[in-house]
C-alpha positions in Angstrom: -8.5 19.5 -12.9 -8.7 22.5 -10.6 -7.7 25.3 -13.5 -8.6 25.5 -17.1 -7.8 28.0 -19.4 -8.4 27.3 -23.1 -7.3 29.5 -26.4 -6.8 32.1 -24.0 -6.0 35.4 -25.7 -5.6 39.1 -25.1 -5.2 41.8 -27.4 -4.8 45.4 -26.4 -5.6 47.5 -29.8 -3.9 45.6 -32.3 -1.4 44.4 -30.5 -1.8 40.7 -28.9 -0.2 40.7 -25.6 -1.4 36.6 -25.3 -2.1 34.8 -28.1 -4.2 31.3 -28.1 -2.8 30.1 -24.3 -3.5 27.0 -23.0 -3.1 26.0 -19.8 -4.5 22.9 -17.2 -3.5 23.1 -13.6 -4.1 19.3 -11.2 -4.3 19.6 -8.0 -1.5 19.6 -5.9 0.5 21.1 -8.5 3.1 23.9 -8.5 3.4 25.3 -12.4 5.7 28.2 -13.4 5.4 30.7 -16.4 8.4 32.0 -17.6 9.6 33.8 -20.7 11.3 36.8 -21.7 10.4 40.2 -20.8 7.2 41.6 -22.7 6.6 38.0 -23.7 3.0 38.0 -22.7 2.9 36.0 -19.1 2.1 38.5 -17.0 -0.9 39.4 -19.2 -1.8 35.5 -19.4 -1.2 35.7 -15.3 -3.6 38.7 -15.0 -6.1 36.8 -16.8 -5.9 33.7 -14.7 -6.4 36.3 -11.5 -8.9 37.9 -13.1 -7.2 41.8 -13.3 -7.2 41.2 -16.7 -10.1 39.9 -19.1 -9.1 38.2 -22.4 -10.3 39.2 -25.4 -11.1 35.3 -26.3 -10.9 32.2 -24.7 -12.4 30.6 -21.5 -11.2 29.9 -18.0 -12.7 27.3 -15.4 -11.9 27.0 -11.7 -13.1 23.7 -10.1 -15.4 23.3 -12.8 -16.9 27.0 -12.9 -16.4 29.6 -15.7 -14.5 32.3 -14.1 -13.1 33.9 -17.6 -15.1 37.4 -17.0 -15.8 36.6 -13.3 -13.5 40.0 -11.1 -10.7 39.2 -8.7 -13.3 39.8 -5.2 -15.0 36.8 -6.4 -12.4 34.6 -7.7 -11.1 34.7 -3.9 -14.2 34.0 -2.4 -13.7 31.1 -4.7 -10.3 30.2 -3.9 -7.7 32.0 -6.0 -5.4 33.8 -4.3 -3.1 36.0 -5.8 0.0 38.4 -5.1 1.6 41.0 -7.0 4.8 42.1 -7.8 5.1 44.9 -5.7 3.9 44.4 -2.2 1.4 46.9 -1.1 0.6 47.2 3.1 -1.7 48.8 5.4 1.3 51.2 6.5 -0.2 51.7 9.8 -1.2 49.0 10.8 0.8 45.9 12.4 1.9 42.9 10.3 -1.3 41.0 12.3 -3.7 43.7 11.7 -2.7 43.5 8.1 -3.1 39.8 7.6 -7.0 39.8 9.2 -7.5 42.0 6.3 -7.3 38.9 4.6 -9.1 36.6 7.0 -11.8 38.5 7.0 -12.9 37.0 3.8 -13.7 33.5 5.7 -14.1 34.5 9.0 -16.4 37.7 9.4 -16.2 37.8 13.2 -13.1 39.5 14.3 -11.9 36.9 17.3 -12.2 34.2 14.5 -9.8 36.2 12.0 -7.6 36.9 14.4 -7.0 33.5 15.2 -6.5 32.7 11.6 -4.4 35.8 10.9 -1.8 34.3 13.8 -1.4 31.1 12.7 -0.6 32.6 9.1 2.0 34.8 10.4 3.5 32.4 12.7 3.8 30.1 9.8 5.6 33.1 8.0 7.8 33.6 10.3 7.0 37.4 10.5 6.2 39.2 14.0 2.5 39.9 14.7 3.1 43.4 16.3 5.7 45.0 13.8 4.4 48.1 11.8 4.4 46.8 8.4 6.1 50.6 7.6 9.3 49.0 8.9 9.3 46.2 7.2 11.8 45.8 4.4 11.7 44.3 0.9 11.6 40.3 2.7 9.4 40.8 5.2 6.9 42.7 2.8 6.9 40.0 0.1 6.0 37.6 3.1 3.3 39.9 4.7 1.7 39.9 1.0 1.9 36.2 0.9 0.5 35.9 4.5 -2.6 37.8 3.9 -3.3 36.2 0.5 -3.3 33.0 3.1 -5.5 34.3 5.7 -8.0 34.1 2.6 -7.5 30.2 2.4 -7.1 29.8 -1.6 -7.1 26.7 -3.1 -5.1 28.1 -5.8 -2.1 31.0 -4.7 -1.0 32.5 -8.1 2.3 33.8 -7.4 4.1 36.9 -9.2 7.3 37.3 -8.8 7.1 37.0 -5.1 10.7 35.8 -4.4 12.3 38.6 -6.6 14.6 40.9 -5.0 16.0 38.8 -2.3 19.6 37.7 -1.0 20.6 33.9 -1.8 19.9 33.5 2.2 16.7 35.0 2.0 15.8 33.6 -1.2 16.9 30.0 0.1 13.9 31.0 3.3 11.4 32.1 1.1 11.9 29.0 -1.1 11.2 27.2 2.2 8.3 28.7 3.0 6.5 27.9 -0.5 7.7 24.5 0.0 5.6 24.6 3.6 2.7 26.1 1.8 2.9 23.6 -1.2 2.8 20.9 1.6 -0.6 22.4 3.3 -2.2 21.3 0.0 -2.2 24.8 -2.2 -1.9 24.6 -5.5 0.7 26.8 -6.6 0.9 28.9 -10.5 4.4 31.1 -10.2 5.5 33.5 -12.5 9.2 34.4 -12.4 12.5 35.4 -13.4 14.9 33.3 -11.0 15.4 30.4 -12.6 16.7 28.5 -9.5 13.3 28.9 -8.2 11.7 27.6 -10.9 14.2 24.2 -11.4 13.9 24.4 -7.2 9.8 24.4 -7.0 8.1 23.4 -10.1 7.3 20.2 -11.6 6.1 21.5 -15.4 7.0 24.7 -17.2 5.5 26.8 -19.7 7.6 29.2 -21.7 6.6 32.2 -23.3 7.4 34.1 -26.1 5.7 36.8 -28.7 2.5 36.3 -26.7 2.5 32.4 -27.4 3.3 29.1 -25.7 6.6 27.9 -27.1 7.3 25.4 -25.2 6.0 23.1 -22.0 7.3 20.4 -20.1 9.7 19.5 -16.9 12.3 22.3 -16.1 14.6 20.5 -17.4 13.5 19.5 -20.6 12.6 23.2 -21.7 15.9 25.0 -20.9 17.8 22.7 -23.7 14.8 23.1 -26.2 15.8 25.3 -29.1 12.9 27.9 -29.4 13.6 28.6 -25.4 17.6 29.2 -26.2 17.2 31.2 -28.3 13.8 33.6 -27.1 16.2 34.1 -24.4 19.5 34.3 -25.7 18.9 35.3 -29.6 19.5 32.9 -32.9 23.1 33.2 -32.5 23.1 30.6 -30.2 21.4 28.0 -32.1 22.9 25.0 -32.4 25.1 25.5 -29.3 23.0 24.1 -26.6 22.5 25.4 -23.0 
């Protein structure tokens, strides 16, 4: 089992954003979390990336406790993760920006430069570009390349394929599929449901902070308690 967590909670005040979240990632896997807005995976997410700490519960990463353990470390590790709004080095090129990441394995600058081009090339992005002129695609790719140049075991990915045209949301879909196949383990969090019935194997659904449902994508978009946290009581009984 590369990832762990267990009764996994987090509570901000009295409010619990997660509540008792389980979760056990194999390698070689590609899990999504989806759920409703506010319904707590984001939080769950944060914890698993370590931005977040939760209030209780424990989370192990090839057999280490990471649960309090901050997001530098993780990656030295081996979980990579990106965020839902791309940040870039604005003034520096798409390569420049990716060594940022390579850095972390490869201290010596020829070294990360070699890694940094063979992760844009596999991007499909162009080495010299400003990342300032880069649009909404390219900037969701540049954010995925330089969480690569890190080498993660585990790429934690949020919401990294929102925002796109069918076209270039058929290419990024691609391009996970080529990372998937380098051997990355892959936890997504996201909205687009083609993506997840496209890329994932096993689903958890959230709702209220808690785990209503797991299984294939299939099975839990015709389960009841997923109808109707998206769609409202109404339409129970109806089906999908």
């Amino acid at each position: 089992m590369l990832l762990e967590a267990r009764n996994v909670s987090k509570a901000f005040g009295d409010f619990r954003a997660v509540a008792g979240a389980d979760l056990s990632v194999e390698e070689g896997e590609i899990i999504g979390l989806i759920g409703p807005n506010g319904a707590g995976k984001s939080t769950f997410f944060n914890c698993l990336a370590g931005d977040t700490m939760p209030t209780t519960g424990t989370i192990s990463f090839a057999g280490a406790d990471v649960t309090f353990t901050p997001p530098d470390l993780r990656a030295r590790a081996g979980i990579g993760r990106t965020f839902q709004v791309p940040t870039t080095f604005e003034d520096m090129s798409v390569l420049h920006n990716v060594m940022v990441g390579a850095f972390l394995r490869h201290p010596h600058r020829n070294d990360a430069r070699t890694q940094a081009m063979r992760i844009v090339e596999l991007t499909g992005l162009r080495p010299d570009q400003p990342a300032r002129s880069l649009g909404t695609p390219g900037r969701k790719r540049l954010e995925i390349a330089r969480v690569l140049a890190t080498q993660p075991r585990l790429l934690l990915l949020d919401e990294s394929l929102a925002g796109l045209t069918p076209t270039e949301l058929r290419d990024a879909i691609a391009l996970v599929r080529r990372i998937h196949e380098m051997g990355i383990t892959m936890v997504i969090v996201e909205h687009i449901m083609e993506v997840i019935m496209t890329l994932t194997k096993r689903v958890l659904v959230f709702n209220q902070g808690r785990v209503i449902a797991t299984g294939t994508p299939e099975q839990v978009v015709r389960e009841q308690a997923v109808i109707e946290a998206y769609l409202g009581r109404r339409h129970r009984g109806q089906g999908t």
